[in-house]
mmCIF file of the N, C-alpha and C atoms, coordinates in Angstrom:
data_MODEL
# 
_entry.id   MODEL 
# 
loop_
_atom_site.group_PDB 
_atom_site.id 
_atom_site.type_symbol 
_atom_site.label_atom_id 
_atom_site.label_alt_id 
_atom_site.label_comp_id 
_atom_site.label_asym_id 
_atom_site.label_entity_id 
_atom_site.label_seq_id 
_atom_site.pdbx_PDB_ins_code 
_atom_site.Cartn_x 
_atom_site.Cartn_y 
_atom_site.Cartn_z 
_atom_site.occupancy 
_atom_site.B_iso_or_equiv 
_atom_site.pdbx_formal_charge 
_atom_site.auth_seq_id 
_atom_site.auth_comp_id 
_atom_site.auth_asym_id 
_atom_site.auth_atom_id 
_atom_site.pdbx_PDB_model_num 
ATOM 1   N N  . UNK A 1 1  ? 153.352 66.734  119.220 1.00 0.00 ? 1  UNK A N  1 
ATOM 2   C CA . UNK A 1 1  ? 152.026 67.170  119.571 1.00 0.00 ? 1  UNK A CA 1 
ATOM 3   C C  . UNK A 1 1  ? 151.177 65.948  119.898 1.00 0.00 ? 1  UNK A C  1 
ATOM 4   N N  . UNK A 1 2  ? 150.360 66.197  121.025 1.00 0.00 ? 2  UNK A N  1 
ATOM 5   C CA . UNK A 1 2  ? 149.643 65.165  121.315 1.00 0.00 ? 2  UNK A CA 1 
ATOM 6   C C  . UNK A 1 2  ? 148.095 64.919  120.862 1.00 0.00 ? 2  UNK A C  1 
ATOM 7   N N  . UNK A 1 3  ? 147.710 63.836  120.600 1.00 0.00 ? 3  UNK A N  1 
ATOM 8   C CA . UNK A 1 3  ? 146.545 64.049  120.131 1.00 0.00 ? 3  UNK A CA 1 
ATOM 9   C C  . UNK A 1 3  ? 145.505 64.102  120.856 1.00 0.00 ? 3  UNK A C  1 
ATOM 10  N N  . UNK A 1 4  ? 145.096 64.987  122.234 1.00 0.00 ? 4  UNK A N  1 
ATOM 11  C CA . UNK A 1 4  ? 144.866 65.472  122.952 1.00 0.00 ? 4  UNK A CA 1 
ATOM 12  C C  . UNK A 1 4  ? 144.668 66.682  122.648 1.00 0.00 ? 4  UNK A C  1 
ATOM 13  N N  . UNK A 1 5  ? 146.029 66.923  122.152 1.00 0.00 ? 5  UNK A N  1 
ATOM 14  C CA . UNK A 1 5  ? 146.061 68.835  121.461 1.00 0.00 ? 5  UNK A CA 1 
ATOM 15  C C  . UNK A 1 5  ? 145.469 68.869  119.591 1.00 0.00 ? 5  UNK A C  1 
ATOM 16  N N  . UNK A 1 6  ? 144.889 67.813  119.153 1.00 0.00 ? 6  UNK A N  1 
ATOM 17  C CA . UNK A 1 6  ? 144.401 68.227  117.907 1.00 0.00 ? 6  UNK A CA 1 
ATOM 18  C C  . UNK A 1 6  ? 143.196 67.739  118.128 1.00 0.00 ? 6  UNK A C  1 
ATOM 19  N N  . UNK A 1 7  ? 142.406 67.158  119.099 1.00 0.00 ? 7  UNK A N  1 
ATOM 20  C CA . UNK A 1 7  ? 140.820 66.253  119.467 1.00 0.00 ? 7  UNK A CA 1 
ATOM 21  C C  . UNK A 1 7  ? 140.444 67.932  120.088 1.00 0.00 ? 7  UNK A C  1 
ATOM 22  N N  . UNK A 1 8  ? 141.256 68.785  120.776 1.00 0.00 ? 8  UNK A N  1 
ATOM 23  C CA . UNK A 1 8  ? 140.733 70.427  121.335 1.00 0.00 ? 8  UNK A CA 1 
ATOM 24  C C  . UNK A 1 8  ? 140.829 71.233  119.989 1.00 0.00 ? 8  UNK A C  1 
ATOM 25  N N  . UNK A 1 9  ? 142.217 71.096  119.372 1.00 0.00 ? 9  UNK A N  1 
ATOM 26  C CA . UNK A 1 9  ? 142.138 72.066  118.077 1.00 0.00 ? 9  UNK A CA 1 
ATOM 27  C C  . UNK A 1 9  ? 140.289 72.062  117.389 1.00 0.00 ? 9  UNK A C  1 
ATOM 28  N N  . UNK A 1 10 ? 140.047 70.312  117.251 1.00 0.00 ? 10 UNK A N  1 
ATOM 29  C CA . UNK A 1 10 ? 139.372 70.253  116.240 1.00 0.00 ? 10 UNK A CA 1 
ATOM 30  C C  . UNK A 1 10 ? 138.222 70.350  117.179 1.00 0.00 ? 10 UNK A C  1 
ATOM 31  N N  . UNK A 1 11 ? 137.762 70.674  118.129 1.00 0.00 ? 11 UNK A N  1 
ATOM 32  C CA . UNK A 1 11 ? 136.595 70.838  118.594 1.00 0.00 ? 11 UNK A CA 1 
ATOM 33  C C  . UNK A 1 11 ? 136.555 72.202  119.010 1.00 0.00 ? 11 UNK A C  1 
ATOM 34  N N  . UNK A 1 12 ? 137.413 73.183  118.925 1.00 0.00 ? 12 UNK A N  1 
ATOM 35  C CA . UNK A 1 12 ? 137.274 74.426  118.867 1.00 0.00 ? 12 UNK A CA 1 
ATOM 36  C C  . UNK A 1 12 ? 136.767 75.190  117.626 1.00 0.00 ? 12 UNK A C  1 
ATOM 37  N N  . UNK A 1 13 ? 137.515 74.267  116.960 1.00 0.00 ? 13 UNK A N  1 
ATOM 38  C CA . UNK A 1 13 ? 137.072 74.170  115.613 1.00 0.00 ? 13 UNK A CA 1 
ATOM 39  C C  . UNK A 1 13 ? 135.816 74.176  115.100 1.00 0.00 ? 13 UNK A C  1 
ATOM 40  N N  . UNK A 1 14 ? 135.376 73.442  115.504 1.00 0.00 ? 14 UNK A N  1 
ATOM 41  C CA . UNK A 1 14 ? 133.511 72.658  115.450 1.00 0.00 ? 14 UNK A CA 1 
ATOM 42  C C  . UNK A 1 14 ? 132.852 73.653  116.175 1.00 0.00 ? 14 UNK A C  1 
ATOM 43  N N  . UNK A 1 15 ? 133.196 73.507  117.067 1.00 0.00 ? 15 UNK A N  1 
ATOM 44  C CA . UNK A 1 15 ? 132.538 75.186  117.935 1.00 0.00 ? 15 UNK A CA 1 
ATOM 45  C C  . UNK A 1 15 ? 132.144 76.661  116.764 1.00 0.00 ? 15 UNK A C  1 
ATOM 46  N N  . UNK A 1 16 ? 133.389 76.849  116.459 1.00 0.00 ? 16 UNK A N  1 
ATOM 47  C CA . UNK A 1 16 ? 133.294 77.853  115.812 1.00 0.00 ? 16 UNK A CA 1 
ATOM 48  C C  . UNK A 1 16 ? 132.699 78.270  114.276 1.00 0.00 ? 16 UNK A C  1 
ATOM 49  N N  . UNK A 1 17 ? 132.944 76.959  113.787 1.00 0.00 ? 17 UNK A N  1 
ATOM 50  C CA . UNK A 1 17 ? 131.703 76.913  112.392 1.00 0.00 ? 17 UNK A CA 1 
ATOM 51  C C  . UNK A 1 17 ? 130.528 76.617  112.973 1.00 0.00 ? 17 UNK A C  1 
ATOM 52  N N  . UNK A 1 18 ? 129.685 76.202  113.868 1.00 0.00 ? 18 UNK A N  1 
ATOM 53  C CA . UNK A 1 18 ? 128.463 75.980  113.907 1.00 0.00 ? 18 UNK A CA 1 
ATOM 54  C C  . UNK A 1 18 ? 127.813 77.660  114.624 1.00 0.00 ? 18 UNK A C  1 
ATOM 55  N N  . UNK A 1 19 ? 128.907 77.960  115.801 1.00 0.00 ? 19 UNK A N  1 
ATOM 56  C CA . UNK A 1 19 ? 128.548 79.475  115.726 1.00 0.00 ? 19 UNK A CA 1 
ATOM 57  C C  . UNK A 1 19 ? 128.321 80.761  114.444 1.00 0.00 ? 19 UNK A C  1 
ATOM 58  N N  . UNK A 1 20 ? 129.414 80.458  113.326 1.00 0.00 ? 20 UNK A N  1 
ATOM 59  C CA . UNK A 1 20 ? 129.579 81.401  112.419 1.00 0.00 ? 20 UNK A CA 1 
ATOM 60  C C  . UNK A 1 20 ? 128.130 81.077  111.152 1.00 0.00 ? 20 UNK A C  1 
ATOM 61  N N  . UNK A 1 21 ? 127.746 79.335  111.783 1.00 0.00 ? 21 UNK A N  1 
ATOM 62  C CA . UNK A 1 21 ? 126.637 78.919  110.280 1.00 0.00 ? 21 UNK A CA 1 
ATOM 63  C C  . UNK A 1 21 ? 125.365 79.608  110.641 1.00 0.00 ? 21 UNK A C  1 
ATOM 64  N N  . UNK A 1 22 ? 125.171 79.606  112.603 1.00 0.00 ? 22 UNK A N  1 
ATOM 65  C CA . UNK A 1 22 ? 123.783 80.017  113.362 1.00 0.00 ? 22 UNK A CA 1 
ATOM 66  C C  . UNK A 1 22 ? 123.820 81.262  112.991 1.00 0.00 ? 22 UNK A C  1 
ATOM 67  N N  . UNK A 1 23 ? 125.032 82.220  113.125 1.00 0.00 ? 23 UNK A N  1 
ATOM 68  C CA . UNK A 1 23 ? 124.949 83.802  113.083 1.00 0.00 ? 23 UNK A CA 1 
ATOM 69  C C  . UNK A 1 23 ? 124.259 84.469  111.046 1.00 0.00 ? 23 UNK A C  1 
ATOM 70  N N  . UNK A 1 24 ? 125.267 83.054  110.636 1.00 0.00 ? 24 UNK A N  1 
ATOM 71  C CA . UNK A 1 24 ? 124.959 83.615  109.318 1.00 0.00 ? 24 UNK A CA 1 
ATOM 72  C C  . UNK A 1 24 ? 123.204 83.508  109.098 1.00 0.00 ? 24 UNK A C  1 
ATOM 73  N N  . UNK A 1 25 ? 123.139 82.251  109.245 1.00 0.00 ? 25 UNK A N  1 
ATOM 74  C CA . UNK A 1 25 ? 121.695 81.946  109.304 1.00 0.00 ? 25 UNK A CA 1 
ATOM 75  C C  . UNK A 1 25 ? 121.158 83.403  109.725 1.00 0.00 ? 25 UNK A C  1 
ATOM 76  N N  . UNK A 1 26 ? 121.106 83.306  111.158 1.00 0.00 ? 26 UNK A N  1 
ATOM 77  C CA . UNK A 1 26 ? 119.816 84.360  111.593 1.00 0.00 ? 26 UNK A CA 1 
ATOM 78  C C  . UNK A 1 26 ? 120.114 85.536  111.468 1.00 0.00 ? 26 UNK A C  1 
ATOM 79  N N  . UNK A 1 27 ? 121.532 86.542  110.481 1.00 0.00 ? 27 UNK A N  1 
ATOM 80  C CA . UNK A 1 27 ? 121.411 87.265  109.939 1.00 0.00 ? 27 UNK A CA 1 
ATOM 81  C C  . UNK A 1 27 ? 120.875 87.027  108.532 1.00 0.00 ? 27 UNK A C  1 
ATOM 82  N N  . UNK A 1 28 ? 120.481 86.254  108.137 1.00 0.00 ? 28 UNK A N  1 
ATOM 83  C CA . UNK A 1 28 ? 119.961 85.686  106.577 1.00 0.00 ? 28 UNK A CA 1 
ATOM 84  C C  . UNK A 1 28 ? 118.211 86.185  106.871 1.00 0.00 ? 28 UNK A C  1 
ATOM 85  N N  . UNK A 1 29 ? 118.341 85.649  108.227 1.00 0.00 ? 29 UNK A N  1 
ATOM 86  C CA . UNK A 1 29 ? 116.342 85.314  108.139 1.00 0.00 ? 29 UNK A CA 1 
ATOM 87  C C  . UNK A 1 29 ? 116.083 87.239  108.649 1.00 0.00 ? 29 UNK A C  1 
ATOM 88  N N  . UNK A 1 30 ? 117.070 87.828  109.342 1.00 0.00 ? 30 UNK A N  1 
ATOM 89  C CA . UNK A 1 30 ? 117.137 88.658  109.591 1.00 0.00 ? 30 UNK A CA 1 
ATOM 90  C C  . UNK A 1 30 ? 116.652 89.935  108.112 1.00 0.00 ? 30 UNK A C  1 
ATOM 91  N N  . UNK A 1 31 ? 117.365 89.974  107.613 1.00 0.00 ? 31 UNK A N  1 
ATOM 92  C CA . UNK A 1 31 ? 117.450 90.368  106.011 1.00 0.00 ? 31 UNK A CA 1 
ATOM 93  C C  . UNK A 1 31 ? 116.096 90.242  105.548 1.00 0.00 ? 31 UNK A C  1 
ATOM 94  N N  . UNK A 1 32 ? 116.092 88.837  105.156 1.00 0.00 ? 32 UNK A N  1 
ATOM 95  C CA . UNK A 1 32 ? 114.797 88.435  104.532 1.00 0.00 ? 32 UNK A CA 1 
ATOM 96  C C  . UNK A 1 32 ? 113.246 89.013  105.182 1.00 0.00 ? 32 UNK A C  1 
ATOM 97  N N  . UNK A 1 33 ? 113.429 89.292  106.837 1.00 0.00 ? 33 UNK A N  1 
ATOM 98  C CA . UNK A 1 33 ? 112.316 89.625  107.376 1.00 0.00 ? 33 UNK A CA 1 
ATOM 99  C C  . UNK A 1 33 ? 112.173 91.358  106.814 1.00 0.00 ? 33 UNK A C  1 
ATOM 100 N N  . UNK A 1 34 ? 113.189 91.855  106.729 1.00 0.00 ? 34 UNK A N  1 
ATOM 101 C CA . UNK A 1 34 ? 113.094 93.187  106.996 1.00 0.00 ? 34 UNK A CA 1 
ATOM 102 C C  . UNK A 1 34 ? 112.445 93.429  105.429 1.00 0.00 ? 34 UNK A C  1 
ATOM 103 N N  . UNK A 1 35 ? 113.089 92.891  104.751 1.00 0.00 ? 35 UNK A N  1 
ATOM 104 C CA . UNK A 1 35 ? 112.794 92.486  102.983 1.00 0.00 ? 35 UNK A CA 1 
ATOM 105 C C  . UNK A 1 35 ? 111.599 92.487  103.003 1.00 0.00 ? 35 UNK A C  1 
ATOM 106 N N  . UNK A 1 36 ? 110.912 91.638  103.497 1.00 0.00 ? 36 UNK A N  1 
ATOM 107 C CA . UNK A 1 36 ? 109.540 91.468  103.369 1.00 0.00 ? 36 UNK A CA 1 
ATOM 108 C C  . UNK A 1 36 ? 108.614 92.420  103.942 1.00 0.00 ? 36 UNK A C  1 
ATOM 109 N N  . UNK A 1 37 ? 109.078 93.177  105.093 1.00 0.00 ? 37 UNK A N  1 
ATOM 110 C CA . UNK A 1 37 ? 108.339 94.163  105.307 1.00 0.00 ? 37 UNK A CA 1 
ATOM 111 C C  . UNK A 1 37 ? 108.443 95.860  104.804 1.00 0.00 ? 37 UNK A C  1 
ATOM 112 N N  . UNK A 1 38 ? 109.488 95.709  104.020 1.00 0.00 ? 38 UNK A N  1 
ATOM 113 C CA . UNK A 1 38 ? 109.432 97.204  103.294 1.00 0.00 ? 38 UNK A CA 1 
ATOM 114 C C  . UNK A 1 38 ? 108.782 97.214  102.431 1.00 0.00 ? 38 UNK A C  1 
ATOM 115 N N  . UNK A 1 39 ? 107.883 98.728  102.461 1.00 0.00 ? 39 UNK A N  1 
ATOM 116 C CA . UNK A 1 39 ? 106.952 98.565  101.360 1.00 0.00 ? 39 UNK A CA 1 
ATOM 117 C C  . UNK A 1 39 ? 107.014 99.714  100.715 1.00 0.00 ? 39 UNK A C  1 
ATOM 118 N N  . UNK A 1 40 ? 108.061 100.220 100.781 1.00 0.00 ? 40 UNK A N  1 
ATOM 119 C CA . UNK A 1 40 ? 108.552 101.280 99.888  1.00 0.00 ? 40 UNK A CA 1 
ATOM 120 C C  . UNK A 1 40 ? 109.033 100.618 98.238  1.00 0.00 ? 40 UNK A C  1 
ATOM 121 N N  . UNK A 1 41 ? 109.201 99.645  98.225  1.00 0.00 ? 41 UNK A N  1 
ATOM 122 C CA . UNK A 1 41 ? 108.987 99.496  96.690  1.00 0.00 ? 41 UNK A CA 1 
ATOM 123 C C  . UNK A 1 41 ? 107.490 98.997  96.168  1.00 0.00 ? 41 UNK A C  1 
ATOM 124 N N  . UNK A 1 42 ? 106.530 98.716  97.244  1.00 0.00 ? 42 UNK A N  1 
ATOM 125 C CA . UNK A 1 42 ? 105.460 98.380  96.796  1.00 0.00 ? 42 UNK A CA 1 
ATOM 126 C C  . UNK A 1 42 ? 104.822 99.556  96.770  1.00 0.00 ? 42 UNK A C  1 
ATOM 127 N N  . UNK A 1 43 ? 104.958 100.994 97.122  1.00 0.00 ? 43 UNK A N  1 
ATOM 128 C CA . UNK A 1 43 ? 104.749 102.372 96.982  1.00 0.00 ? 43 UNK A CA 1 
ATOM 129 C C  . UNK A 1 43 ? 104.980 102.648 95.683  1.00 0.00 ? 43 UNK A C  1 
ATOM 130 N N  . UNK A 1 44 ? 106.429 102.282 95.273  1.00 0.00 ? 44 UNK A N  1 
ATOM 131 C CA . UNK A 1 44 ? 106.761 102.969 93.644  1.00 0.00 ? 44 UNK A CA 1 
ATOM 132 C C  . UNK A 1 44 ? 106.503 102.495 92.594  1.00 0.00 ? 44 UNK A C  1 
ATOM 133 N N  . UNK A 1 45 ? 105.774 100.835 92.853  1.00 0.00 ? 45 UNK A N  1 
ATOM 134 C CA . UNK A 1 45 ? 105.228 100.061 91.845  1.00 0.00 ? 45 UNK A CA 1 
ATOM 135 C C  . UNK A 1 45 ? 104.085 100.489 91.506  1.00 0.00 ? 45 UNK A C  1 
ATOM 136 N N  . UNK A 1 46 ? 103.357 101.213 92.811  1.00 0.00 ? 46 UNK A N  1 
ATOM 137 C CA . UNK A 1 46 ? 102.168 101.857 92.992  1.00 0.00 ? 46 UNK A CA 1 
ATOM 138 C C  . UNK A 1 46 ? 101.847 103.175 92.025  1.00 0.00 ? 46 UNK A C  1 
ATOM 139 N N  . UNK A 1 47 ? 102.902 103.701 92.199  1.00 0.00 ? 47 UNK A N  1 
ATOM 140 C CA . UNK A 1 47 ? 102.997 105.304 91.545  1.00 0.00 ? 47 UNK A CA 1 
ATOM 141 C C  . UNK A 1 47 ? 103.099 104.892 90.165  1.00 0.00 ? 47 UNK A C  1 
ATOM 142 N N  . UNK A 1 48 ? 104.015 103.822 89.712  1.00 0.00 ? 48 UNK A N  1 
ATOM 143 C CA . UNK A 1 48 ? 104.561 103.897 88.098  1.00 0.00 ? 48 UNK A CA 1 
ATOM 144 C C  . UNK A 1 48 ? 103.374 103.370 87.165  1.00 0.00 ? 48 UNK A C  1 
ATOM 145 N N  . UNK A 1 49 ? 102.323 102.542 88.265  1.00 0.00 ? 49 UNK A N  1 
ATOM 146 C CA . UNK A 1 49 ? 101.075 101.681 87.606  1.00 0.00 ? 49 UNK A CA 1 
ATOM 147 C C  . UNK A 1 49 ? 100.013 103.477 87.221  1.00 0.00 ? 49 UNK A C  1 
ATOM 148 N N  . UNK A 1 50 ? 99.895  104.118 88.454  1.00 0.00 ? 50 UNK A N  1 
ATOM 149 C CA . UNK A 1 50 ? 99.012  105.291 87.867  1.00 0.00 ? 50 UNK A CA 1 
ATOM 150 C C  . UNK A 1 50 ? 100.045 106.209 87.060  1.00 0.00 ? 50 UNK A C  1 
ATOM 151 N N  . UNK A 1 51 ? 100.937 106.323 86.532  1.00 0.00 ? 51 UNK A N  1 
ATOM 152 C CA . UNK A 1 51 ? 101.723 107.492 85.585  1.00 0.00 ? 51 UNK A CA 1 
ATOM 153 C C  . UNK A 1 51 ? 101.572 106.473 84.802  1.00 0.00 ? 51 UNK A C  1 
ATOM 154 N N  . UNK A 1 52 ? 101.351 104.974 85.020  1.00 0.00 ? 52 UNK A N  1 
ATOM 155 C CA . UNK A 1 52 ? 100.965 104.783 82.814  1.00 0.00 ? 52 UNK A CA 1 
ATOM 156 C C  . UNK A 1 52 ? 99.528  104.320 82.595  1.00 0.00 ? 52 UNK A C  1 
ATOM 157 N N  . UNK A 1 53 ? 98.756  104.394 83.572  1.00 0.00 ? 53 UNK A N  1 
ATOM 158 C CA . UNK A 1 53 ? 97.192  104.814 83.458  1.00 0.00 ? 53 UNK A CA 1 
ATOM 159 C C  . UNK A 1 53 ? 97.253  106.493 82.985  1.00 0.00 ? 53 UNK A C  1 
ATOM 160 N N  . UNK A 1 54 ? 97.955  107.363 83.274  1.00 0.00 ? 54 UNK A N  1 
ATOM 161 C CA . UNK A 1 54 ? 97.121  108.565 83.304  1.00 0.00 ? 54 UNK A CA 1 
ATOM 162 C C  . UNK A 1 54 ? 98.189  108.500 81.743  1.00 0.00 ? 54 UNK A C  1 
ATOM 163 N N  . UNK A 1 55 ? 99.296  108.383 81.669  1.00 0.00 ? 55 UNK A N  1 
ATOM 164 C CA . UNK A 1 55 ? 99.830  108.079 80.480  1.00 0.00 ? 55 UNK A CA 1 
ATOM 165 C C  . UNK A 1 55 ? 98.802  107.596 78.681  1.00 0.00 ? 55 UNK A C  1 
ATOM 166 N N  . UNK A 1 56 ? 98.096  106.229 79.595  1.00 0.00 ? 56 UNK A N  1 
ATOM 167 C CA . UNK A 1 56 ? 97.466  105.689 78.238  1.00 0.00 ? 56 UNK A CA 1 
ATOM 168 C C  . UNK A 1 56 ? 96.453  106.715 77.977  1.00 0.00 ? 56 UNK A C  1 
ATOM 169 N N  . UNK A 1 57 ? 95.240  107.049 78.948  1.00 0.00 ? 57 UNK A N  1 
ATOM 170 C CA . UNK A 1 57 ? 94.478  107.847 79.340  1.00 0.00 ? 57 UNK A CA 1 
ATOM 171 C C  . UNK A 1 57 ? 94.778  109.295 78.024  1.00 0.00 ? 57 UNK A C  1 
ATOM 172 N N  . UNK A 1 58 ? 95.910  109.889 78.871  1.00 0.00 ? 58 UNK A N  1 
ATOM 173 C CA . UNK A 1 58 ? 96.619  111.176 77.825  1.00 0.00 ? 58 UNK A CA 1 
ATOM 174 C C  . UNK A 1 58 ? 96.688  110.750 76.341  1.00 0.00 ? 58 UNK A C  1 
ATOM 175 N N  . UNK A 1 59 ? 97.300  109.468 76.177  1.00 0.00 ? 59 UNK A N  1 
ATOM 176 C CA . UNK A 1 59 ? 97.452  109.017 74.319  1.00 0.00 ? 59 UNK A CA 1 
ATOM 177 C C  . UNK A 1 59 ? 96.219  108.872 73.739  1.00 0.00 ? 59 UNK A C  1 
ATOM 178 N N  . UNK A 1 60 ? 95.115  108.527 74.201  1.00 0.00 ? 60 UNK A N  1 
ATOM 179 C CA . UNK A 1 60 ? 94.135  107.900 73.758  1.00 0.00 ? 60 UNK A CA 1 
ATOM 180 C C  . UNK A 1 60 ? 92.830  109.179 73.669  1.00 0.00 ? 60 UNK A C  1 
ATOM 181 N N  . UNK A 1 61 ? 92.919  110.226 74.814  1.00 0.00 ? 61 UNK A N  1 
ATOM 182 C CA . UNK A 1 61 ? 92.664  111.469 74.366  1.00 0.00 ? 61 UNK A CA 1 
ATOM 183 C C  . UNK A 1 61 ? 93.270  112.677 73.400  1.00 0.00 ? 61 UNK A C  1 
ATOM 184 N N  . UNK A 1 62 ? 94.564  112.465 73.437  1.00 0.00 ? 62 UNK A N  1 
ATOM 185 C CA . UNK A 1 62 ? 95.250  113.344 72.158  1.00 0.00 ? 62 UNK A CA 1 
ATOM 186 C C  . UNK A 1 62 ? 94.889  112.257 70.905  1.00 0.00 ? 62 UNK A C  1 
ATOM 187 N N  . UNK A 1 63 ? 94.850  111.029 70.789  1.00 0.00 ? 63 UNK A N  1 
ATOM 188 C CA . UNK A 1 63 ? 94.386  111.380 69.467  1.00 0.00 ? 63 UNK A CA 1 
ATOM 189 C C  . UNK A 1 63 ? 93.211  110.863 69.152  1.00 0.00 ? 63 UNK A C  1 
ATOM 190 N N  . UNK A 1 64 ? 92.144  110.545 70.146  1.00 0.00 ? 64 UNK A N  1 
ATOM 191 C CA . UNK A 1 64 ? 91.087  111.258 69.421  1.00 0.00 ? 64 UNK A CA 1 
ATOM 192 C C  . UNK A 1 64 ? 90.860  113.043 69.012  1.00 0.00 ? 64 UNK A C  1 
ATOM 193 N N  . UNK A 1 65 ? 91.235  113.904 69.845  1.00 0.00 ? 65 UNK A N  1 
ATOM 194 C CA . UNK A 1 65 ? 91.403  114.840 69.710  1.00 0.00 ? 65 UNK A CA 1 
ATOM 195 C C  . UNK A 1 65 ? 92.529  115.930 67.983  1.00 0.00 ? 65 UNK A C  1 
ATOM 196 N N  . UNK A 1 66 ? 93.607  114.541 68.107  1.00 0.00 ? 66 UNK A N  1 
ATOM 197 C CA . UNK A 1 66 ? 93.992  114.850 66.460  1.00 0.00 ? 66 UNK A CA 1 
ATOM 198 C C  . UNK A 1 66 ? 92.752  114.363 65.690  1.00 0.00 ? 66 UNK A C  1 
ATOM 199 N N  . UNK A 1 67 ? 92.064  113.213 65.913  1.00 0.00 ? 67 UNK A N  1 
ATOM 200 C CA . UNK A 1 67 ? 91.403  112.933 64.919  1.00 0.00 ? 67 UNK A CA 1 
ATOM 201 C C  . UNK A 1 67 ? 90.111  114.222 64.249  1.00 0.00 ? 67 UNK A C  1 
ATOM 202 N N  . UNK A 1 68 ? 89.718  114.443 65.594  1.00 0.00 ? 68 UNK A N  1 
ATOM 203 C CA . UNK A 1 68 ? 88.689  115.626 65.561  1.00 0.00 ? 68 UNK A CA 1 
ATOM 204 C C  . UNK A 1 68 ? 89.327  116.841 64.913  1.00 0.00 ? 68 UNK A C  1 
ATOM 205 N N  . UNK A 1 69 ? 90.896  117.339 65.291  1.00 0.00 ? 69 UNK A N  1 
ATOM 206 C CA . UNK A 1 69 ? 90.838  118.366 64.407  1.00 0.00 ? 69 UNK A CA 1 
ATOM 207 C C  . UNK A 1 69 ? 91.327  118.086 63.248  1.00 0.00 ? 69 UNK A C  1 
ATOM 208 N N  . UNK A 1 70 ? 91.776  117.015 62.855  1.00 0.00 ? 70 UNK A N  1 
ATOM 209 C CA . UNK A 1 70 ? 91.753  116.521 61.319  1.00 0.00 ? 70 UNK A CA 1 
ATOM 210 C C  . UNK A 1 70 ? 91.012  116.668 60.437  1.00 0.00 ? 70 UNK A C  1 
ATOM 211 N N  . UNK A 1 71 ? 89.430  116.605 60.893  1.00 0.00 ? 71 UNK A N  1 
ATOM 212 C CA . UNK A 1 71 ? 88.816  116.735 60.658  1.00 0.00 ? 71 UNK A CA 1 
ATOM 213 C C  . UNK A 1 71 ? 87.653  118.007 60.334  1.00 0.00 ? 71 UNK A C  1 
ATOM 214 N N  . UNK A 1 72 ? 88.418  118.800 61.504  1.00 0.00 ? 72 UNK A N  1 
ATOM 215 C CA . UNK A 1 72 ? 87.862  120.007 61.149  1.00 0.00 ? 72 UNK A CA 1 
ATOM 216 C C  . UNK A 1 72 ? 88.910  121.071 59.895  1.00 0.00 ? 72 UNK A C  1 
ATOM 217 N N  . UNK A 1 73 ? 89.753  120.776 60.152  1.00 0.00 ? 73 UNK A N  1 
ATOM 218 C CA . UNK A 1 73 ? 90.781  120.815 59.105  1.00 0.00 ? 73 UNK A CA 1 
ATOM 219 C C  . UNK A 1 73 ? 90.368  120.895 57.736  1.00 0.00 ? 73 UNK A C  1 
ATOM 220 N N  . UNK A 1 74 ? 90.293  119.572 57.341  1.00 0.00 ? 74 UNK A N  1 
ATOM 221 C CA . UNK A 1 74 ? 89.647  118.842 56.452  1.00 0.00 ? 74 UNK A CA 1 
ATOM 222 C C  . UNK A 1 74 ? 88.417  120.041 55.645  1.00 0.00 ? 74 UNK A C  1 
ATOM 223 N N  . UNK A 1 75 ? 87.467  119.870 56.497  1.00 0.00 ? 75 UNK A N  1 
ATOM 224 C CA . UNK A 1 75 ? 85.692  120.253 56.552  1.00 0.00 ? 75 UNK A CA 1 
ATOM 225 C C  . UNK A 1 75 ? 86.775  122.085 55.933  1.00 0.00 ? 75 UNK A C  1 
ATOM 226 N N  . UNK A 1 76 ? 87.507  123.067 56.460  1.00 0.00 ? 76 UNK A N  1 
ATOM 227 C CA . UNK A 1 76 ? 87.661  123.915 56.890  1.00 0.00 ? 76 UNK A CA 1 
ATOM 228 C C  . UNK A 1 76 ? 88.255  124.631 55.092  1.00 0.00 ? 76 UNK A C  1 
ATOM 229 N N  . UNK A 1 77 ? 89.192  123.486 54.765  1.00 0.00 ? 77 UNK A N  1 
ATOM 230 C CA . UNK A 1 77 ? 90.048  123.655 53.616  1.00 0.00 ? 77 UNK A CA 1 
ATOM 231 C C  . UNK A 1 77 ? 88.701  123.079 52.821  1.00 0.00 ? 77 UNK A C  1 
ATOM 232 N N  . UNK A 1 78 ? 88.085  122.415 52.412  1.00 0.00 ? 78 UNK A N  1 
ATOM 233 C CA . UNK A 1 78 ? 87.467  121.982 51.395  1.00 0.00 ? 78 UNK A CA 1 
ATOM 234 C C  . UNK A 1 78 ? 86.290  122.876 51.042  1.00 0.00 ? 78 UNK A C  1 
ATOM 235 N N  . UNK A 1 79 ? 86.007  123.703 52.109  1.00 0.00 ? 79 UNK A N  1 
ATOM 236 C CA . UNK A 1 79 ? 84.707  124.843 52.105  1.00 0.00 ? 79 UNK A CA 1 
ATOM 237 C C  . UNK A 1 79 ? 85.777  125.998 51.405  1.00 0.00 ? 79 UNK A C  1 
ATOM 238 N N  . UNK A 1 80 ? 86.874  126.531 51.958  1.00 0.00 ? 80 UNK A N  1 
ATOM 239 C CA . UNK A 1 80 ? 87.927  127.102 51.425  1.00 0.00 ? 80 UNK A CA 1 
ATOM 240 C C  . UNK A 1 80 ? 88.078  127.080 49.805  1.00 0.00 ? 80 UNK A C  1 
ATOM 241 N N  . UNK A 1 81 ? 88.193  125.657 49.552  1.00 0.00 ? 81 UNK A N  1 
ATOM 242 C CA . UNK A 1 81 ? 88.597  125.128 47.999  1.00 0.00 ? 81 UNK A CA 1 
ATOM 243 C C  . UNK A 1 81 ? 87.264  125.822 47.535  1.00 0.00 ? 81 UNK A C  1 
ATOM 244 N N  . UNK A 1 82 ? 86.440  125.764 47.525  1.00 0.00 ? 82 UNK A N  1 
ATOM 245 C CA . UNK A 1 82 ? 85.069  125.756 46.964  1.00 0.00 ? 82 UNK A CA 1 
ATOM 246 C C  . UNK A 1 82 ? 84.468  127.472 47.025  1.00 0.00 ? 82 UNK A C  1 
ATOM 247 N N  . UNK A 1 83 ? 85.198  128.025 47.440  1.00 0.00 ? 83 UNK A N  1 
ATOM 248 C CA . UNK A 1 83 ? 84.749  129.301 47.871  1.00 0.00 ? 83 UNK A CA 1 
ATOM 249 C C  . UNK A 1 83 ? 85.499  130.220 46.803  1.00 0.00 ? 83 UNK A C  1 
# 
């Protein structure tokens, strides 16, 4: 073999990794663009932030609401006791 025929091997060679590094590349930036513009997870981050607002919201009205009927409870049995 002449080295004629491995100076072409190896520059076919070279050819073909710098094609396969460009493709990978600008399917990389490709990805990343599309990544950045979906905003369908910035939708469901959206939704899960108001279900634990209306969440705390709900805890913090049930128990004041136990507290109140604890209380009437309370007031309800002790007039009871006394009667």
């Amino acid at each position: 073999m002449s080295s004629n025929y491995h100076q072409n091997r190896l520059a076919i060679y070279s050819g073909w990794t710098r094609v396969l590094k460009t493709e990978t590349r600008r399917l990389h930036m490709k990805f990343f663009n599309q990544l950045i513009k979906d905003e369908s997870g910035a939708t469901a981050i959206e939704y899960g932030l108001i279900a634990a607002l209306i969440a705390v919201a709900a805890i913090t009205a049930m128990g004041t609401l136990g507290n109140e009927l604890s209380d009437t409870f309370t007031t309800v049995s002790d007039e009871m006791a006394a009667a």
